[in-house]
PyMOL commands that place a pseudoatom at each C-alpha (Angstrom):
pseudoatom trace, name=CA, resn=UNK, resi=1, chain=A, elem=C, hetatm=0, pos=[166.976, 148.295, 60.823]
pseudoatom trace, name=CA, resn=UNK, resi=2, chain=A, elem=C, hetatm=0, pos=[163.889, 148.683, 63.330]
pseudoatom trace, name=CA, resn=UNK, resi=3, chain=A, elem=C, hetatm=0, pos=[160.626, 146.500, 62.721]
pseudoatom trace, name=CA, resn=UNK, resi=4, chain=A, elem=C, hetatm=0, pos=[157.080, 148.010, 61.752]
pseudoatom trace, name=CA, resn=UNK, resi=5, chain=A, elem=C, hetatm=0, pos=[156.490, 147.734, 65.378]
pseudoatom trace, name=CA, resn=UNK, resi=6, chain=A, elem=C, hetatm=0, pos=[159.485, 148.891, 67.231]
pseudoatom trace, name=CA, resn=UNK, resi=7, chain=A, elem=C, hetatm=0, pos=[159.757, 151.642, 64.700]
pseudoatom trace, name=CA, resn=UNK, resi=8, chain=A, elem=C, hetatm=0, pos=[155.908, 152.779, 64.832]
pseudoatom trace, name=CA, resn=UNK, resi=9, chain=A, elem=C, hetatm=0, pos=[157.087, 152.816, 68.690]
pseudoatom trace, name=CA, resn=UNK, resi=10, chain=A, elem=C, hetatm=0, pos=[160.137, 154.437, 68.980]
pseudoatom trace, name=CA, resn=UNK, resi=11, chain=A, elem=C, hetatm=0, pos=[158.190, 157.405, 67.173]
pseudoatom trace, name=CA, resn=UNK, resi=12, chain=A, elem=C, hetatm=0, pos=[155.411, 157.837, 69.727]
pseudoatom trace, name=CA, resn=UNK, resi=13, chain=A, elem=C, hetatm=0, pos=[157.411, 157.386, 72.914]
pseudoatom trace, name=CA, resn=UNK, resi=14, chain=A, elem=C, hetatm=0, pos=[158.506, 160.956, 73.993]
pseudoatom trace, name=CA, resn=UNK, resi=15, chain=A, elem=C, hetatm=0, pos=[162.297, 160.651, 74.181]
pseudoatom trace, name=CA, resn=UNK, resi=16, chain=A, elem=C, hetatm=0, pos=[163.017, 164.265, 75.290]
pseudoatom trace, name=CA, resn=UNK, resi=17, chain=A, elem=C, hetatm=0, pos=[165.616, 164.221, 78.900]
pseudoatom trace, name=CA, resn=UNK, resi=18, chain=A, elem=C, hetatm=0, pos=[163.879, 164.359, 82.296]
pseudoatom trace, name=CA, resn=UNK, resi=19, chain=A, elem=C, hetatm=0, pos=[166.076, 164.314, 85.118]
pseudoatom trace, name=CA, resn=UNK, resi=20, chain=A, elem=C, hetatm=0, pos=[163.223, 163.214, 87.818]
pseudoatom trace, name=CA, resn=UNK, resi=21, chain=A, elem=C, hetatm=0, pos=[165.099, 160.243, 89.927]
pseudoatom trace, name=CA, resn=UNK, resi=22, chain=A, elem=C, hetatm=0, pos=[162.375, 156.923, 89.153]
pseudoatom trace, name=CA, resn=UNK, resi=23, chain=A, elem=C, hetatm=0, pos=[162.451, 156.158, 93.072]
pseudoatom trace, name=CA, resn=UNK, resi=24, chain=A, elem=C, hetatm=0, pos=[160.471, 159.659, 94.214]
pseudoatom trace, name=CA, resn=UNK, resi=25, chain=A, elem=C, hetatm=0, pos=[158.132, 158.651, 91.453]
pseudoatom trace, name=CA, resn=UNK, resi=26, chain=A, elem=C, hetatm=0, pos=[157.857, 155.433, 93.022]
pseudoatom trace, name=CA, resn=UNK, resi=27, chain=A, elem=C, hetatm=0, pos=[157.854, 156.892, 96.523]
pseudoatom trace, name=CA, resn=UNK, resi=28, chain=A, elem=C, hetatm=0, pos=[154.582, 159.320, 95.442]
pseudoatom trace, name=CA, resn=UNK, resi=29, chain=A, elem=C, hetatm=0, pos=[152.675, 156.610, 93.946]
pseudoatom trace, name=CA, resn=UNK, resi=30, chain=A, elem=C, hetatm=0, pos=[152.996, 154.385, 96.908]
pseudoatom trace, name=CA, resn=UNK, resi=31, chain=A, elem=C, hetatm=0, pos=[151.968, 157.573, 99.218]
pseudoatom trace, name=CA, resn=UNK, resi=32, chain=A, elem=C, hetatm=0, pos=[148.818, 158.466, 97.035]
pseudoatom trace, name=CA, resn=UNK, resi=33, chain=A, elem=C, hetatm=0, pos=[147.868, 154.522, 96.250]
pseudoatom trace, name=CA, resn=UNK, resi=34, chain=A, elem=C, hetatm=0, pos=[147.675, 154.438, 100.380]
pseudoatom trace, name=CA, resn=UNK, resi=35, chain=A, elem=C, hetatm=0, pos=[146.560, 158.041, 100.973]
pseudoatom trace, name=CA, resn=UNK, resi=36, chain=A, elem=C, hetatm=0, pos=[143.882, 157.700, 97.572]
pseudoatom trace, name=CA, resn=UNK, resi=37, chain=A, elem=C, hetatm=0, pos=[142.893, 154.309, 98.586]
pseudoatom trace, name=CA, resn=UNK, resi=38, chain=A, elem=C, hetatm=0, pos=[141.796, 154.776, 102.665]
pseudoatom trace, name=CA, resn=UNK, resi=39, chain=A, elem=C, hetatm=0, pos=[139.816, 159.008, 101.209]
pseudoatom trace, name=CA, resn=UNK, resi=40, chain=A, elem=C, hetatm=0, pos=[138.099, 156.997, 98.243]
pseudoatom trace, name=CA, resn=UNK, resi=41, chain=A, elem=C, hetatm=0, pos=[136.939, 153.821, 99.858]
pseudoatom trace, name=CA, resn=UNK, resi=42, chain=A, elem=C, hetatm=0, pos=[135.799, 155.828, 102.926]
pseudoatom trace, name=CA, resn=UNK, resi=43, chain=A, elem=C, hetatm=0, pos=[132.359, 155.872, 101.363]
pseudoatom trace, name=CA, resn=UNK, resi=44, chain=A, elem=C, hetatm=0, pos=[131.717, 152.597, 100.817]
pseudoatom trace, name=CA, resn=UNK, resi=45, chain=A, elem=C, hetatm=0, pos=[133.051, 151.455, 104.405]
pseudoatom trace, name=CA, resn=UNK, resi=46, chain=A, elem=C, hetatm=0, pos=[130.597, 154.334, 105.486]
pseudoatom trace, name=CA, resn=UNK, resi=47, chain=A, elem=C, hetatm=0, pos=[127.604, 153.027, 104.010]
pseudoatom trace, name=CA, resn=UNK, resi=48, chain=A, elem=C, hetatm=0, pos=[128.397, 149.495, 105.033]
pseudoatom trace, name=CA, resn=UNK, resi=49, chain=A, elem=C, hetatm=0, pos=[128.731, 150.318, 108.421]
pseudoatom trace, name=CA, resn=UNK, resi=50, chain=A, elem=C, hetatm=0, pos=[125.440, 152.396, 108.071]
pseudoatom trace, name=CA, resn=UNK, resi=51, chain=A, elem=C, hetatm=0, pos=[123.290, 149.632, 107.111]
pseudoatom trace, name=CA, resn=UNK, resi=52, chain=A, elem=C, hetatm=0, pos=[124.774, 146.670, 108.432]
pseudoatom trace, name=CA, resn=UNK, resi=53, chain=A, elem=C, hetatm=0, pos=[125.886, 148.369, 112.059]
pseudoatom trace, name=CA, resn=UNK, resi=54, chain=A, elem=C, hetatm=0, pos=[128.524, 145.554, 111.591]
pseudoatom trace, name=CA, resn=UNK, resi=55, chain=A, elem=C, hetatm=0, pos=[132.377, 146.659, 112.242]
pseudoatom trace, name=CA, resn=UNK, resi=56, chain=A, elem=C, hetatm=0, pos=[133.497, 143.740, 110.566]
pseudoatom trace, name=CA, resn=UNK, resi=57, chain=A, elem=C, hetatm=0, pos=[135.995, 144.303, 107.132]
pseudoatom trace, name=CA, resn=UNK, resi=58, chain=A, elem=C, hetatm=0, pos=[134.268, 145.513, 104.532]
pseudoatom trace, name=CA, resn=UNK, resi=59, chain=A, elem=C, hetatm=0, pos=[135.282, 143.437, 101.282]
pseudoatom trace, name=CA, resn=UNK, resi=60, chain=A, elem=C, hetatm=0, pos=[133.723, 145.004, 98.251]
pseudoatom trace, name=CA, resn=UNK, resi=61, chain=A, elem=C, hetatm=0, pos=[130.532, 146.387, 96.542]
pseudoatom trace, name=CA, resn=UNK, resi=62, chain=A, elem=C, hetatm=0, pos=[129.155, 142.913, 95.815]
pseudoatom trace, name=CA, resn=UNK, resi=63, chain=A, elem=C, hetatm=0, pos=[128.549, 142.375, 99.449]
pseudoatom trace, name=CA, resn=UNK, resi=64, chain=A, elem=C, hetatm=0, pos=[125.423, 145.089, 99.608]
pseudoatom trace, name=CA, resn=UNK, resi=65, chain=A, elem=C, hetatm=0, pos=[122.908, 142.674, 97.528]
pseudoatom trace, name=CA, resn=UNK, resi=66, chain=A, elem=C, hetatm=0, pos=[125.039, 139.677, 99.068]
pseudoatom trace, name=CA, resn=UNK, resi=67, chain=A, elem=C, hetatm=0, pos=[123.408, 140.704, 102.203]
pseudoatom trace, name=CA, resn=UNK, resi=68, chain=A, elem=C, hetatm=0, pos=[120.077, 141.301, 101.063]
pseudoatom trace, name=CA, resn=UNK, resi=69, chain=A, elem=C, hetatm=0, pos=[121.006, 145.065, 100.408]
pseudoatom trace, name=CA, resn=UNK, resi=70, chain=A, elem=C, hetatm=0, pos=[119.260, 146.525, 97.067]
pseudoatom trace, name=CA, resn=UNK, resi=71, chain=A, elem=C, hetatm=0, pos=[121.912, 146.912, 94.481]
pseudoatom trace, name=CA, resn=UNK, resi=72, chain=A, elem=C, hetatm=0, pos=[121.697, 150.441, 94.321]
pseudoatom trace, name=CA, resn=UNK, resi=73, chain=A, elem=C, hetatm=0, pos=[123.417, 150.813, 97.693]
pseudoatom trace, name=CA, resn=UNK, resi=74, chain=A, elem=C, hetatm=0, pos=[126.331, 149.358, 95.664]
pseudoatom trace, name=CA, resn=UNK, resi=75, chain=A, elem=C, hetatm=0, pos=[125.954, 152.287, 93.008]
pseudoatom trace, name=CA, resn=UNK, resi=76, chain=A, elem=C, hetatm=0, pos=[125.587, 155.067, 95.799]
pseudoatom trace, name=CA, resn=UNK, resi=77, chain=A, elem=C, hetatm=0, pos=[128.694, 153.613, 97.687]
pseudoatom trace, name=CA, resn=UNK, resi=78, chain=A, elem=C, hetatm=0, pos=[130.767, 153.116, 94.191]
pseudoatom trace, name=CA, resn=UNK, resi=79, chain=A, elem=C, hetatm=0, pos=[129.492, 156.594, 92.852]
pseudoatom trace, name=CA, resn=UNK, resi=80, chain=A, elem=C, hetatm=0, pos=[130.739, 158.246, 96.084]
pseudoatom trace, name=CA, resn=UNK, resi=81, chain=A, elem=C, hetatm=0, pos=[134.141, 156.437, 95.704]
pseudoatom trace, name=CA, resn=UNK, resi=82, chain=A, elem=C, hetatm=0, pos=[134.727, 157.612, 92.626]
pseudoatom trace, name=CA, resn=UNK, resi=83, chain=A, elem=C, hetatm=0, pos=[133.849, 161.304, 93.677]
pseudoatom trace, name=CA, resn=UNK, resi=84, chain=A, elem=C, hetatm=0, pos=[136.268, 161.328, 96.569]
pseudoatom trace, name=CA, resn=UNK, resi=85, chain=A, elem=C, hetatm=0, pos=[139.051, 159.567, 94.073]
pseudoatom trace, name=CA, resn=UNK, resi=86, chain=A, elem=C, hetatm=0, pos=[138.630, 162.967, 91.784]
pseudoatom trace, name=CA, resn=UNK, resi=87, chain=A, elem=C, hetatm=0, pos=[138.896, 164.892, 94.699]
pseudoatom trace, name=CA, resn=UNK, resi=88, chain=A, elem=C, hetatm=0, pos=[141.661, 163.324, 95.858]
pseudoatom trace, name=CA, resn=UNK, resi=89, chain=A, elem=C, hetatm=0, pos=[143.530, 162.721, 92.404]
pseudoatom trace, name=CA, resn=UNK, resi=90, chain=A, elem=C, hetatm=0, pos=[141.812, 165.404, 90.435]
pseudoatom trace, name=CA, resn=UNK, resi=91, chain=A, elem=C, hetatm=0, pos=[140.598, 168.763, 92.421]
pseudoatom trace, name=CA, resn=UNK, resi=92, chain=A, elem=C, hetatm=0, pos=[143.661, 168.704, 94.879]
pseudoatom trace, name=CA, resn=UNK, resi=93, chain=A, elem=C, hetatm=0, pos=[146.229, 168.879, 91.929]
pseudoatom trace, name=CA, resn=UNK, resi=94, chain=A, elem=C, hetatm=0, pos=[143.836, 171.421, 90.268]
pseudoatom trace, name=CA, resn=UNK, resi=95, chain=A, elem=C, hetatm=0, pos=[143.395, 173.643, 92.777]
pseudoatom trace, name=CA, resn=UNK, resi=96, chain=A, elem=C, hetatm=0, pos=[144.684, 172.829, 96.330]
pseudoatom trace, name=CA, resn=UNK, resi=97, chain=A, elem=C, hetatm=0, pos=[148.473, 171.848, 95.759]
pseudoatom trace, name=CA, resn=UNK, resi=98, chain=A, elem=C, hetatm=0, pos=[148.798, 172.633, 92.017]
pseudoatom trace, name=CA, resn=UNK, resi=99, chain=A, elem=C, hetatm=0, pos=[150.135, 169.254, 89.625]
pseudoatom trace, name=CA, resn=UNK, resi=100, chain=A, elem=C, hetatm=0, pos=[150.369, 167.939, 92.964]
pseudoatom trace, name=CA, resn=UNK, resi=101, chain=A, elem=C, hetatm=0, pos=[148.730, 165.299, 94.726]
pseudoatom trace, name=CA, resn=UNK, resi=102, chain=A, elem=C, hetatm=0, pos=[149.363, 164.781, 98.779]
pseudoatom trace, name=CA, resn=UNK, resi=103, chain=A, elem=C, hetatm=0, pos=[152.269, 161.795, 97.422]
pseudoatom trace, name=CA, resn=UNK, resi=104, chain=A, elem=C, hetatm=0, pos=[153.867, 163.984, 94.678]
pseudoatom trace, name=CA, resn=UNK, resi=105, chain=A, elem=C, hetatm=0, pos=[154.394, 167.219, 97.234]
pseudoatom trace, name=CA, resn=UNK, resi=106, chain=A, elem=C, hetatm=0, pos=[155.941, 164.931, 99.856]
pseudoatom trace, name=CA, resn=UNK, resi=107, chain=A, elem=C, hetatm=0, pos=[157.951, 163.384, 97.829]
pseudoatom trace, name=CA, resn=UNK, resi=108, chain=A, elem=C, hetatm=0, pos=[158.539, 167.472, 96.007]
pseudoatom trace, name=CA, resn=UNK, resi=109, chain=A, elem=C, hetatm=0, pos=[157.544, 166.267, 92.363]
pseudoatom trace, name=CA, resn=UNK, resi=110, chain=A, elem=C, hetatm=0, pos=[154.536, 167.862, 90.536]
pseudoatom trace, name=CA, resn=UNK, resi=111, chain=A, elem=C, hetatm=0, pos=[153.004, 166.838, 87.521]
pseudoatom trace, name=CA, resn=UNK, resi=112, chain=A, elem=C, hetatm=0, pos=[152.802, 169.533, 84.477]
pseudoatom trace, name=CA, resn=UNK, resi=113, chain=A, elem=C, hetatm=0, pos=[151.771, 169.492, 80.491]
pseudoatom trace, name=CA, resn=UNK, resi=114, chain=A, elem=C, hetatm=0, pos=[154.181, 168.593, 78.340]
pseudoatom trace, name=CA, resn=UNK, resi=115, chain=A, elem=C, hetatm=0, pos=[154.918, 172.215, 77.358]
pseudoatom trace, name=CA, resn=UNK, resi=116, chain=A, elem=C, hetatm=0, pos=[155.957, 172.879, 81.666]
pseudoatom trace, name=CA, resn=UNK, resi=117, chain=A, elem=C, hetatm=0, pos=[152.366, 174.570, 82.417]
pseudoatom trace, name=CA, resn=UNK, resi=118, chain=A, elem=C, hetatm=0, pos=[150.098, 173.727, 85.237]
pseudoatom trace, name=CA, resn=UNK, resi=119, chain=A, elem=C, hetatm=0, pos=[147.978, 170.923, 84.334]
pseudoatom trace, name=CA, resn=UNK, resi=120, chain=A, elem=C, hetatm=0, pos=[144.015, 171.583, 83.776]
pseudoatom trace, name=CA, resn=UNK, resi=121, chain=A, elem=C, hetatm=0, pos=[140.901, 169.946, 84.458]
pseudoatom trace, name=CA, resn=UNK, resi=122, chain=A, elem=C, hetatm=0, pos=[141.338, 167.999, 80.644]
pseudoatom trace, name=CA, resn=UNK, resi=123, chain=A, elem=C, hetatm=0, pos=[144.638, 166.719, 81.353]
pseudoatom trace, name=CA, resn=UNK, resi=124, chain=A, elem=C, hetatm=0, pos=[143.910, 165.697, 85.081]
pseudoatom trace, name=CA, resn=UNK, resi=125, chain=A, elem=C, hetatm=0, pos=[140.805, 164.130, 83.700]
pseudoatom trace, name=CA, resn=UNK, resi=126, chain=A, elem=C, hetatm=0, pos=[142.410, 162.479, 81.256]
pseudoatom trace, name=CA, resn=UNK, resi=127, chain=A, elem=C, hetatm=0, pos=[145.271, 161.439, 82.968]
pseudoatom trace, name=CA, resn=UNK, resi=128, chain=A, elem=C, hetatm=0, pos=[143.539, 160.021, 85.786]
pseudoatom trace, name=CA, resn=UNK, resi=129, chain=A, elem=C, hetatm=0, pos=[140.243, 159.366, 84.663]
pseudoatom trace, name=CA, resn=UNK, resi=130, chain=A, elem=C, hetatm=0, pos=[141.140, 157.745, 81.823]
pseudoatom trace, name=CA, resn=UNK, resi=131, chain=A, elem=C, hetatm=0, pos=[144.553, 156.635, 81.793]
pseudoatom trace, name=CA, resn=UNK, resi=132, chain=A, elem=C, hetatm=0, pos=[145.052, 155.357, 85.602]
pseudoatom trace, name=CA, resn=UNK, resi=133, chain=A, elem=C, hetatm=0, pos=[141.308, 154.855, 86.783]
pseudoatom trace, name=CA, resn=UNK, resi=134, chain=A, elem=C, hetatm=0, pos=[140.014, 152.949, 83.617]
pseudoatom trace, name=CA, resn=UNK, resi=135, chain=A, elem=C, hetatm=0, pos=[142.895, 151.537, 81.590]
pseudoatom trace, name=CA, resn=UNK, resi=136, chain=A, elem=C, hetatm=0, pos=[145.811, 151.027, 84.349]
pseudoatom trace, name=CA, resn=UNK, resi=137, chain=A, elem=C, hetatm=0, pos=[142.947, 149.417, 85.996]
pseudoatom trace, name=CA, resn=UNK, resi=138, chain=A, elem=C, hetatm=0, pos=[144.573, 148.410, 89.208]
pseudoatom trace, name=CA, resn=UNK, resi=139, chain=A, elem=C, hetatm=0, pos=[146.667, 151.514, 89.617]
pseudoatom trace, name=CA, resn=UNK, resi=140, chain=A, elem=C, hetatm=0, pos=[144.423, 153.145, 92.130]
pseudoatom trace, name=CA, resn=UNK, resi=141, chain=A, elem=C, hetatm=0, pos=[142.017, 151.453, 94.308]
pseudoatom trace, name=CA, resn=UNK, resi=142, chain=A, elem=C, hetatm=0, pos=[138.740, 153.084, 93.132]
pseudoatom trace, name=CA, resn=UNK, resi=143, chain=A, elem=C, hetatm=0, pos=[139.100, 151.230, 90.150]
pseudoatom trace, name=CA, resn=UNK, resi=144, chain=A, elem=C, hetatm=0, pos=[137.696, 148.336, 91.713]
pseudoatom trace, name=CA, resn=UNK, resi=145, chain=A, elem=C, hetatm=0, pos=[134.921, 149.583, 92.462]
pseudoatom trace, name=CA, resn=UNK, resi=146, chain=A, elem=C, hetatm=0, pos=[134.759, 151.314, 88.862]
pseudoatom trace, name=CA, resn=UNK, resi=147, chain=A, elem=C, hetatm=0, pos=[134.517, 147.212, 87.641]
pseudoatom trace, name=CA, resn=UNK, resi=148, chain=A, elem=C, hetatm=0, pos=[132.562, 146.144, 90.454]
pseudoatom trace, name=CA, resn=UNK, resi=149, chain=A, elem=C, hetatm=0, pos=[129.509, 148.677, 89.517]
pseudoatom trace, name=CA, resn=UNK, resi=150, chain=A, elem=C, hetatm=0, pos=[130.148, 147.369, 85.802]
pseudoatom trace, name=CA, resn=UNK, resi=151, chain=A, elem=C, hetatm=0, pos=[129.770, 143.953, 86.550]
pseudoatom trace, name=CA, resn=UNK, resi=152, chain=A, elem=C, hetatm=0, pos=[126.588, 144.509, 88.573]
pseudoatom trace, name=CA, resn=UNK, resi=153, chain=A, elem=C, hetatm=0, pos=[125.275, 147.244, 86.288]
pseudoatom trace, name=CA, resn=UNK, resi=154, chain=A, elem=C, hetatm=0, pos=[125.445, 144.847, 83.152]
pseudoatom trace, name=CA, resn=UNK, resi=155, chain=A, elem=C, hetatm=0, pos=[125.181, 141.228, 85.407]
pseudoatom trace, name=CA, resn=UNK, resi=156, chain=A, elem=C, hetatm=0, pos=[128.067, 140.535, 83.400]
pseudoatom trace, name=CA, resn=UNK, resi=157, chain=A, elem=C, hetatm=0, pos=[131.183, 139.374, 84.999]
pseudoatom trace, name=CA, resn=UNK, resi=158, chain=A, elem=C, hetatm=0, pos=[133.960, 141.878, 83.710]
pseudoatom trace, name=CA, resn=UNK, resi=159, chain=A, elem=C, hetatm=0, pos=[136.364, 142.420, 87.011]
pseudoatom trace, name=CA, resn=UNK, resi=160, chain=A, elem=C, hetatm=0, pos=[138.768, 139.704, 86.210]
pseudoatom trace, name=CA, resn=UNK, resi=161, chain=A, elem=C, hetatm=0, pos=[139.072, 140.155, 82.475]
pseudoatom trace, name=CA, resn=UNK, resi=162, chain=A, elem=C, hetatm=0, pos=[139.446, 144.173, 82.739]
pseudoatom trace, name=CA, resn=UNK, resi=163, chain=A, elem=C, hetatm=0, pos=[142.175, 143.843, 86.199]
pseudoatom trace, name=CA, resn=UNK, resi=164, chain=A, elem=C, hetatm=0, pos=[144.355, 141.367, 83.729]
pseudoatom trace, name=CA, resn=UNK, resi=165, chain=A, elem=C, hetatm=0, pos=[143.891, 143.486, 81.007]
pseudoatom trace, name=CA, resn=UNK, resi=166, chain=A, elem=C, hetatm=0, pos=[144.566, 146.508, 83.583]
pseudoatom trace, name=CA, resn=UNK, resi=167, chain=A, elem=C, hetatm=0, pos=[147.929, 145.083, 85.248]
pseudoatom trace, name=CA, resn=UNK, resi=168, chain=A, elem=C, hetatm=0, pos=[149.386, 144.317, 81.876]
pseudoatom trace, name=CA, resn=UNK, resi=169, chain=A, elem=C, hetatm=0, pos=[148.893, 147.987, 81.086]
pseudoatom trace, name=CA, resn=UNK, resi=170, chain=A, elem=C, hetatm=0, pos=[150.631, 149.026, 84.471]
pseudoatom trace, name=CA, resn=UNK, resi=171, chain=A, elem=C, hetatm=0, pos=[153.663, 146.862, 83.348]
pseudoatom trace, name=CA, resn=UNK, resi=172, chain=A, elem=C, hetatm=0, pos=[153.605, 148.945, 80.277]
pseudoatom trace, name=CA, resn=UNK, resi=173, chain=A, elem=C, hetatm=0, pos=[153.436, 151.927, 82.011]
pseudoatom trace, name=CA, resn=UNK, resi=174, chain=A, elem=C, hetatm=0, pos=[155.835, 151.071, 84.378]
pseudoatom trace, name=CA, resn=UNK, resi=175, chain=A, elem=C, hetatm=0, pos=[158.402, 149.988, 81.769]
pseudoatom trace, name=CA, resn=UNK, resi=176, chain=A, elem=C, hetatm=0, pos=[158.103, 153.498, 79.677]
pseudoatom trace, name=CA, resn=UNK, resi=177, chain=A, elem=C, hetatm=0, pos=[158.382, 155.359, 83.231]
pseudoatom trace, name=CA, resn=UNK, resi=178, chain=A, elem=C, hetatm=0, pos=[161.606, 153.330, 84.008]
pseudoatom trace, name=CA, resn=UNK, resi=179, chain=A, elem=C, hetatm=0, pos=[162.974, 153.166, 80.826]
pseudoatom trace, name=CA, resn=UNK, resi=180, chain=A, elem=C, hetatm=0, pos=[162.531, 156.077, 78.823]
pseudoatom trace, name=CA, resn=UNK, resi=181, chain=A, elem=C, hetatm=0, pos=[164.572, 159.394, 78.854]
pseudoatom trace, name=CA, resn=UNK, resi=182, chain=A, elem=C, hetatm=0, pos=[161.508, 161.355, 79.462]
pseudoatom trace, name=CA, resn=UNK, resi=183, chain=A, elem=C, hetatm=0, pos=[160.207, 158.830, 82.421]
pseudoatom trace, name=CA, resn=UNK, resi=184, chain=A, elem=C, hetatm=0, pos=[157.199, 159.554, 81.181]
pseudoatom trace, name=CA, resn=UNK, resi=185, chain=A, elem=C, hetatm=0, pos=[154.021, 156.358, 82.141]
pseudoatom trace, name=CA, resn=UNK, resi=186, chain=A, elem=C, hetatm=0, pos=[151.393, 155.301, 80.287]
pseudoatom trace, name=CA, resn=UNK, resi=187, chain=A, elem=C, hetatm=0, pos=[148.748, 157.753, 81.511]
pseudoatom trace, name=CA, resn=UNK, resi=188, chain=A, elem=C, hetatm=0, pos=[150.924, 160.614, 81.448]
pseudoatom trace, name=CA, resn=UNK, resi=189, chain=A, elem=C, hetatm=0, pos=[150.918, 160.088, 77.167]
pseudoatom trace, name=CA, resn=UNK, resi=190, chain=A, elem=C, hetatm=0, pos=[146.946, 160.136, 77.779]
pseudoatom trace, name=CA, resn=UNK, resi=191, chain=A, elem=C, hetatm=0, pos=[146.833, 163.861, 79.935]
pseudoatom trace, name=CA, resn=UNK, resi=192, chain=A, elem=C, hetatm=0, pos=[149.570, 165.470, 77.431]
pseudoatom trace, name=CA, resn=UNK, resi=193, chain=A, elem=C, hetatm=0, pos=[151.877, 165.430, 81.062]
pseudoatom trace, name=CA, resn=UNK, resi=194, chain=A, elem=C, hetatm=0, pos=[155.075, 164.918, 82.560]
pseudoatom trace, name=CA, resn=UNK, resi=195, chain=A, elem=C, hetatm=0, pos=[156.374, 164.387, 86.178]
pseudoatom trace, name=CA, resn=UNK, resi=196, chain=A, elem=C, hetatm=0, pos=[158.864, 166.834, 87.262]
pseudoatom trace, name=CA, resn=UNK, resi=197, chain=A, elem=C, hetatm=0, pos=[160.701, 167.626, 90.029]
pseudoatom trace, name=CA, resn=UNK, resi=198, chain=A, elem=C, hetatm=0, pos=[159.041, 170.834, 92.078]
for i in range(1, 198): cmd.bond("trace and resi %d" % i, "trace and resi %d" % (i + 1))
show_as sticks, trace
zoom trace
């Protein structure tokens, strides 16, 4: 007999067969967290390198008004991050290299809806957006920058707190991709997706 818990649990994991091998899931996301990272923090190094004319290693968005910088160059730099992380996470799978970002076509895995269909712009959105940018808050690196504009948009220190809360949800995720039939992580339950193998 299966607790309240484990039983409320057992009926919301999907436990349908997916025959994806875990390691080219592993290979993509290690591709795209490199590939993602250097396209969506190209902004930010851009604009530090604009104002300061420094070469030096840019750190994070709390060094604009560290330096005497209005805060709002922190929100233009963050803003822009965030844009080129859809691009790279959300418009390329949409339209470029459909369910595929640059990691999941090397590695020839694609992500689709839970029915086999291309995803759309809700499930991208949601899968991303939601599930890897703001909950699996350390998954990608924009999300750093998604709790650094927080923090200085509400001069309320929530970076820490959310990137705990944030790796304990990759664990999750990481656990159901691992160690369910359907290999199926955390934010792929958010977009209505699966990873399969192109």
């Amino acid at each position: 007999m299966k607790l309240g818990v484990f039983n409320a649990l057992s009926r919301w994991i999907d436990s349908t067969k997916n025959d994806l091998p875990f390691n080219k899931r592993v290979g993509a996301y290690i591709i795209d967290w490199i590939l993602g990272g250097i396209f969506s923090g190209l902004p930010a190094i851009l604009c530090y390198g604009f104002l300061t004319k420094r070469s030096d290693m840019f750190s994070n968005l709390y060094v604009f008004p560290s330096l005497g910088y209005k805060v709002y160059w922190s929100f233009l730099a963050g803003i822009l991050c965030v844009m080129f992380a859809l691009f790279y996470y959300v418009y390329v799978p949409l339209k470029i290299y459909p369910g595929q970002t640059l990691g999941k076509k090397w590695m020839k895995i694609k992500i689709v809806k839970k029915d086999g269909t291309d995803p759309g712009l809700k499930e991208l959105l949601l899968r991303y957006g939601l599930g890897m940018f703001l909950l699996e808050s350390g998954s990608v690196v924009v999300c750093q920058y998604i709790r650094q504009m927080i923090t200085l948009a509400f001069s309320f220190y929530v970076d820490y707190i959310w990137q705990w809360i944030g790796t304990i949800l990759i664990i999750f995720s990481v656990m159901l991709a691992a160690g369910t039939n359907s290999h199926r992580a955390l934010h792929d339950y958010f977009g209505n997706t699966k990873v399969i193998s192109a």
